[in-house]
Phi, psi and omega in degrees: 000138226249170171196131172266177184308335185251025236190052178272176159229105164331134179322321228249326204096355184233152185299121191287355170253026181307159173247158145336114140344120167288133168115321207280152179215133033139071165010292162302323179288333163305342199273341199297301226245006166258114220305132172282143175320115162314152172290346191255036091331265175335304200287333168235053134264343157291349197264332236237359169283289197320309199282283170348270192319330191298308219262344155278328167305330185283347189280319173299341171312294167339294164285008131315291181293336179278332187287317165310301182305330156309307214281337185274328179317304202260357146290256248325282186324286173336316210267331168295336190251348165280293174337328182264345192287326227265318161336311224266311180289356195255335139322263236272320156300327156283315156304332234218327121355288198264333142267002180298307200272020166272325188305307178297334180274355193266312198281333170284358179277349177270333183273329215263323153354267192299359161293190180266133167319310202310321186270075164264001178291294181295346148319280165335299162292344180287288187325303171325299172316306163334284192313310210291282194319332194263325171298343174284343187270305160318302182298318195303335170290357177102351163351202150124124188322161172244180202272133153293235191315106172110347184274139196296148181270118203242110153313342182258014150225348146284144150248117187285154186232308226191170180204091175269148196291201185195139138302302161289113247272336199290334179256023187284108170094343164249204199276102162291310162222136209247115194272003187214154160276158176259180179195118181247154169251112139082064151093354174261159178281131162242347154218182174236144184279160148260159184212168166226119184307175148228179210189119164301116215208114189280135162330112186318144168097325188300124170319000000 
């Protein structure tokens, strides 16, 4: 096979004047030119990682504290309905008290009732008996008479009717007679006694 002049050959076998593919280009030179990332890139693809994490961390926060907050809620509620569960029973137990010590005096009072009119003696003593039963029943509730006869006299549990004089200095100011008994429940007044006071008056004539 013949070869022209123009028609040389490269050591390789190949035309040295072959031309290029259009477009094509030099492999190292392509890799040369392609333009590296700005720095004010980088930095707010670092900004914008930061801001992610942040905002995953505010979230997990976020369901921490609302999970806390459930949990603190429904103890509140427990702890509010054992209270009322406790309230309740502490009701029904002080009522359940509170006729235990009525009951023995209600029930002789329906038998003491339930004599014969004719039997007033025994009538009589029964209701007595009653009566005895039901201030014992009061007092464990806390009743208690307020002081008569001879007790100094005090306006926040006395009421004066009357102010009679006296000779004697010893009765200046106390309880000469008492027309209502008075009654306090654990130190409050539930009646007031009336009473009639005495007031020291020196005697005419006296040195």
């Amino acid at each position: 096979m013949n070869v022209g002049e123009n028609d040389a050959v490269d050591p390789g076998g190949t035309p040295s004047d072959t031309p290029r593919p259009e477009g094509a280009e030099n492999p190292q030179q392509a890799q040369q030119e392609v333009p590296a990332e700005s720095s004010e890139l980088v930095a707010l693809r670092e900004a914008a990682a930061a801001a992610k994490r942040e905002f995953e961390q505010s979230q997990a926060r976020l369901r921490a504290v609302s999970k806390a907050y459930t949990e603190l809620q429904a103890e509140m509620k427990s702890f509010k309905e054992r209270m009322e569960h406790r309230a309740k029973q502490d009701s029904e137990l002080i009522a359940y008290d509170q006729v235990r010590a009525f009951f023995d005096p209600v029930m002789n009072l329906k038998r003491s009732l339930a004599t014969s009119a004719n039997d007033l003696p025994s009538l009589l003593q029964g209701l007595q008996m009653v009566q005895t039963q039901f201030m014992d029943a009061l007092g464990k509730l806390g009743l208690a008479e307020v002081p008569g006869v001879g007790a100094s006299f005090d306006p926040a549990v006395h009421e004066a009717l009357a102010v009679q004089p006296v000779t004697d200095k010893e009765q200046d100011g106390k309880v000469l007679t008492v027309h209502t008994t008075g009654y306090t429940v654990n130190g409050r007044v539930l009646q007031a006694a009336q009473v009639v006071i005495g007031k020291y008056a020196e005697v005419s004539g006296e040195a």
